[in-house]
N, C-alpha and C positions, 0 to 999 in steps of 0.2 A: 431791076438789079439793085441790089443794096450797098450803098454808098460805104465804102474801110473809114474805119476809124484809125485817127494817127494819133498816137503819145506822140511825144516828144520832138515834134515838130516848132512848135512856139508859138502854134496858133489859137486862136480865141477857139471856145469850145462852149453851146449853147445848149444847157441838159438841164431837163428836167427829172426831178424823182414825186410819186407818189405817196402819199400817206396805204396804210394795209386798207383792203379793199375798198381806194378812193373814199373813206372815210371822211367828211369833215368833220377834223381834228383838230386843225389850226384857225380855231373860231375866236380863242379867246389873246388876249394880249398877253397874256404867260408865255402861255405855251410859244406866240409867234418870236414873243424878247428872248426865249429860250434858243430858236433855231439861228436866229441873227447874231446872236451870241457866241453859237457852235461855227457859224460863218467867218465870225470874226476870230478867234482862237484858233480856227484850224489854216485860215487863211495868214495869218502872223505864224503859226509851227511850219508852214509850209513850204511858202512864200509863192502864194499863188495870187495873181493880179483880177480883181474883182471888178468887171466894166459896166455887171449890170444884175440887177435881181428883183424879184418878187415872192411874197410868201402869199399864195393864195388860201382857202378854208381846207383844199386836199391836194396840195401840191405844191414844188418851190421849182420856181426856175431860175437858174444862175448862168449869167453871160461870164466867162473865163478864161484867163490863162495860166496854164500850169507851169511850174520851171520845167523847163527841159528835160530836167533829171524825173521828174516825178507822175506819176501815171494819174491820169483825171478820177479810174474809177478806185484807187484808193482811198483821192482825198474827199471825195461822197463819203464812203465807207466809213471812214472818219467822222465825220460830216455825222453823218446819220445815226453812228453807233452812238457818238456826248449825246447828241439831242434825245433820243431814243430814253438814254438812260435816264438825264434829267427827268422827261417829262412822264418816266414811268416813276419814277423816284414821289414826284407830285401826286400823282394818283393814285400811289401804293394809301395815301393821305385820306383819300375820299371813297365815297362809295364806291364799288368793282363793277358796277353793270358797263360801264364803256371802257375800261381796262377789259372785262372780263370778254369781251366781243375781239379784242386785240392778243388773245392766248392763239399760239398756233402749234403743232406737231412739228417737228425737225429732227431729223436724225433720233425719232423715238424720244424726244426729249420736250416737253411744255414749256414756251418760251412767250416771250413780251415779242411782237412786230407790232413796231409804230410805222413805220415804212414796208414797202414793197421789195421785193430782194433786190429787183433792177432798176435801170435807169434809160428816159431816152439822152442822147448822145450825138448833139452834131457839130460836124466840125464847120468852124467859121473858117471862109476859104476864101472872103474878099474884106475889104472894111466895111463894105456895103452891107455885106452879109451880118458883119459884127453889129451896125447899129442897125438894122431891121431887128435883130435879134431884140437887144436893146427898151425900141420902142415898142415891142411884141411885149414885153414885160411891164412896161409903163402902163400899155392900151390894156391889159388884161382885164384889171376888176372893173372898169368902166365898160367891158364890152360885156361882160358876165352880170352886169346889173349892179356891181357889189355899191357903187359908188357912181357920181353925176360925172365926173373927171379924172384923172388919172393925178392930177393936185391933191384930190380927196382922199389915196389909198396912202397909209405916212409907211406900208408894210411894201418899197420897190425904190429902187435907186432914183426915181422922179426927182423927189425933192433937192437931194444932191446935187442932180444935174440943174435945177432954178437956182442953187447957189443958198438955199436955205439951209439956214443952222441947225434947222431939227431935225433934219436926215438921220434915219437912226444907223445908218452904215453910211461909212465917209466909201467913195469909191477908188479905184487907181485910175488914175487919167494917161498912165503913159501903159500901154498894152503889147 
């Protein structure tokens, strides 16, 4: 049986999205300042509470709470269309062979997907559940090889949580 999704309940919600066809995309540090950057703008337009994240090479997972008033799969949508734009804006710059792999057919029309249309989507339904989520994001590049520790990856709310400076997203601690 498959678990409902709830808007506007007030609870944390742990979702990740894909790059198009699980692509590593987000290999280089552009591109990743780029997404963190759409995290951070659409999270301040929104006012949605950021408890925890990761930008992995094909994917981003974000620990969240939405306002009450506003639906989680808009502000992806959001989310995904700046980044999208930006980092197609970048590439329009350089050579088209990994641009030209990211062209897709839609409504008869030739489009840019840096992303996948959907997203997965779960609701956090205890606190426990909220920092599993959390340290699922932390442990990531460490279990995937990317890195010796989860100190090593500067691209996941980690370092925030050690209380270092160089976090590159401040996170919300009241949820």
């Amino acid at each position: 049986m498959k678990l409902k999704h709830y808007d506007h309940d007030g609870r944390a919600r742990f979702i990740t999205f894909c790059t198009h066809r699980k692509l590593p995309l987000l290999t280089n540090n552009i591109y990743r300042r780029i997404v963190t950057r759409s995290i951070d703008e659409v999270r301040t337009e929104s006012g949605f509470k950021l408890l925890g994240y990761v930008i992995m090479p094909e994917h981003v997972h974000l620990v969240m709470v939405p306002r009450i008033d506003t639906r989680a799969g808009d502000i992806i949508g959001e989310l995904k269309m700046r980044s999208s734009m930006a980092i197609y804006n970048l590439m329009k710059k350089g050579k088209g062979d990994v641009r030209n792999r990211l062209m897709v057919r839609r409504s008869g029309k030739e489009k840019f997907a840096l992303w996948q249309r959907r997203c997965d989507d779960h609701n956090c339904r205890s606190d426990e559940a909220v920092w599993k989520a959390v340290e699922y994001c932390h442990n990531n590049p460490a279990k995937r090889g990317l890195v010796d520790g989860p100190e090593r990856w500067i691209w996941s709310s980690y370092k925030w949580y050690q209380g270092d400076s160089s976090a590159v997203l401040e996170i919300d601690v009241s949820g």
